[in-house]
OpenMM code with the backbone's topology and positions (N, CA, C; nanometers):
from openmm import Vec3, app, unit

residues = "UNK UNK UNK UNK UNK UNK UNK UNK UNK UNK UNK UNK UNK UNK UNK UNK UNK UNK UNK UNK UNK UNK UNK UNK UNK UNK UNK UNK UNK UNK UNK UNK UNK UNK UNK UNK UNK UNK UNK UNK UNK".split()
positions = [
    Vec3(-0.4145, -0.8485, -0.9839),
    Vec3(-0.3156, -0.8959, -0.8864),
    Vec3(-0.2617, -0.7783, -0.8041),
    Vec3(-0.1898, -0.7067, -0.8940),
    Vec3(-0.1695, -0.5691, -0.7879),
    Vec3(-0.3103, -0.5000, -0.7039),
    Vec3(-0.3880, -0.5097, -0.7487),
    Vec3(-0.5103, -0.4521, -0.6852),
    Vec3(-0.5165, -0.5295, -0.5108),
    Vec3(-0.5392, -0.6325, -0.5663),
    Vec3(-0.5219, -0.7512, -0.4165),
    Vec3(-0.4018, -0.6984, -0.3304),
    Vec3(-0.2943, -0.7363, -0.3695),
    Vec3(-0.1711, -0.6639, -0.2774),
    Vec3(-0.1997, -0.5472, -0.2621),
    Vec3(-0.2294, -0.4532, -0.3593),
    Vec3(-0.2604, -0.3072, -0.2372),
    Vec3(-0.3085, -0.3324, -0.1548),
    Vec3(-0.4831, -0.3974, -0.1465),
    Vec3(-0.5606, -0.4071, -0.0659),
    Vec3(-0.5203, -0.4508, 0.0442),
    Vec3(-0.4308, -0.5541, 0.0260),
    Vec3(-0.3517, -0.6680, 0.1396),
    Vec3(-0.2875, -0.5683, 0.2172),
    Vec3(-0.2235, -0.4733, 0.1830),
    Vec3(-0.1473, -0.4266, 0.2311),
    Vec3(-0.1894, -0.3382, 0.3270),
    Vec3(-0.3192, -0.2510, 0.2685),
    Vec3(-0.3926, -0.1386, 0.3489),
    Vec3(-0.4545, -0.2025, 0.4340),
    Vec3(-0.4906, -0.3284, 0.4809),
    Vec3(-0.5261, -0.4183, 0.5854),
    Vec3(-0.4308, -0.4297, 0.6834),
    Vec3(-0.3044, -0.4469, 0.6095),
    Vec3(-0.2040, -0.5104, 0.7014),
    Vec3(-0.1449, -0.3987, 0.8068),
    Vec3(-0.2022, -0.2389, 0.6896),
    Vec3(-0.1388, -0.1336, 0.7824),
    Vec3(-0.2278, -0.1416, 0.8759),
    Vec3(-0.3385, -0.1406, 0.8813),
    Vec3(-0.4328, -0.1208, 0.9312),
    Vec3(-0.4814, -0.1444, 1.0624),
    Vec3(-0.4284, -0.2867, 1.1028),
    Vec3(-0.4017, -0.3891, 1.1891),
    Vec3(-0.3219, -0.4009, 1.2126),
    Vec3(-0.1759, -0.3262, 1.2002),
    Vec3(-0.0871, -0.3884, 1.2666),
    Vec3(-0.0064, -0.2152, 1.2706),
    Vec3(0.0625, -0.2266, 1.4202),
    Vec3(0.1147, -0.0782, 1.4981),
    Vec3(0.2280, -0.0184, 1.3900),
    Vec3(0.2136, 0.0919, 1.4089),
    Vec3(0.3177, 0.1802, 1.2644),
    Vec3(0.4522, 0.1158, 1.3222),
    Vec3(0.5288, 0.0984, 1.2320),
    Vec3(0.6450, 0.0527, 1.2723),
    Vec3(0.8075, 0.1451, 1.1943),
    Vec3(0.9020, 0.1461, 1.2244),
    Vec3(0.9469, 0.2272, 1.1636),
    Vec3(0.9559, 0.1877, 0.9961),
    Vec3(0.9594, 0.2867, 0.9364),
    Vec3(0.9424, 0.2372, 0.7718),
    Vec3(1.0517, 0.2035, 0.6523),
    Vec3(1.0445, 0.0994, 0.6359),
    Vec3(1.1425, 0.0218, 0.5559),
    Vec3(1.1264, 0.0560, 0.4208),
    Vec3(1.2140, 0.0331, 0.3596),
    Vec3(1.2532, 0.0585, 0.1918),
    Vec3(1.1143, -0.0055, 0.1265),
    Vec3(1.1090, -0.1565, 0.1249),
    Vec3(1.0013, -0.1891, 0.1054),
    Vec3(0.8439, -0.1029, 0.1440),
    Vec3(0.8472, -0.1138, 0.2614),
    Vec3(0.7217, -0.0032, 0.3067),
    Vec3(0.6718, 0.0626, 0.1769),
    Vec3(0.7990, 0.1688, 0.1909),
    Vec3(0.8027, 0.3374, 0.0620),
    Vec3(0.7394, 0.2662, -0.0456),
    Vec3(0.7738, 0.1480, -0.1243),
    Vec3(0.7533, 0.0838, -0.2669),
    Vec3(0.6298, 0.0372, -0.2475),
    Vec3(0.5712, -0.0054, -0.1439),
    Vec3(0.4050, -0.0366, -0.1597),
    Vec3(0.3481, 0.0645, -0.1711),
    Vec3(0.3322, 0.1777, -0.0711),
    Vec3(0.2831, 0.3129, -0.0437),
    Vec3(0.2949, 0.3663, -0.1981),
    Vec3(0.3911, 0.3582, -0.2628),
    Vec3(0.4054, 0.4310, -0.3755),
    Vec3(0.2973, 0.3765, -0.4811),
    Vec3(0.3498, 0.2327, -0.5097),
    Vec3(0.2978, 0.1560, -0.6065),
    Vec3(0.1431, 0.1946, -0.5617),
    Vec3(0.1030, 0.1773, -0.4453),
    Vec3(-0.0274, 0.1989, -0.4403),
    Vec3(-0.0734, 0.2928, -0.4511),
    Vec3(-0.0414, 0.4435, -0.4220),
    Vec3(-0.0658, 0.5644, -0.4124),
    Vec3(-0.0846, 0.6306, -0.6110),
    Vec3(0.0335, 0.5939, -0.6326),
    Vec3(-0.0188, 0.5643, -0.8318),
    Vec3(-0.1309, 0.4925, -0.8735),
    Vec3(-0.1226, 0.3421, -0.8068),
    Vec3(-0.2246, 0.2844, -0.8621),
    Vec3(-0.3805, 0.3235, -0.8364),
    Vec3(-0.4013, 0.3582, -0.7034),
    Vec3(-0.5236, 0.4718, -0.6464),
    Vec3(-0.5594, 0.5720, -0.7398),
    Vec3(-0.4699, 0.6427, -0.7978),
    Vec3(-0.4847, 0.7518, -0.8512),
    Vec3(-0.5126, 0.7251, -0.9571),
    Vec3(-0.4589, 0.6329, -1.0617),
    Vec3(-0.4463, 0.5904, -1.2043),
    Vec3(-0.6531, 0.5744, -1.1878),
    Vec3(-0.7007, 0.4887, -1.1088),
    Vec3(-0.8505, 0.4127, -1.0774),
    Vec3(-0.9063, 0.4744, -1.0718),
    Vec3(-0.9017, 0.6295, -0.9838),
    Vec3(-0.9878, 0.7245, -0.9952),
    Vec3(-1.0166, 0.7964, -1.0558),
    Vec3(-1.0997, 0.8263, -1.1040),
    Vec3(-1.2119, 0.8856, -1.2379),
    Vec3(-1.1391, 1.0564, -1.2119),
] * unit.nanometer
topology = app.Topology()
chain = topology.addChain("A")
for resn in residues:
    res = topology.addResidue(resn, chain)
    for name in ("N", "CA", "C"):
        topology.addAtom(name, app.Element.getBySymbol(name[0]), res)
């Protein structure tokens, strides 16, 4: 499940113009930036 929402998310940055960055923002970036790291060998 978290895997999906990262993914969702790195799409959503992806496609859509930087915008200024919200509290929320920081907590995906994070959660994902651990979870990236935790996956890689």
């Amino acid at each position: 499940m978290r895997t999906y929402v990262c993914l969702l998310y790195i799409k959503q940055q992806t496609f859509a113009n930087r915008t200024a960055k919200t509290q929320l923002d920081k907590v995906f970036k994070k959660s994902c930036s651990s979870f990236i790291v935790s996956v890689s060998p």
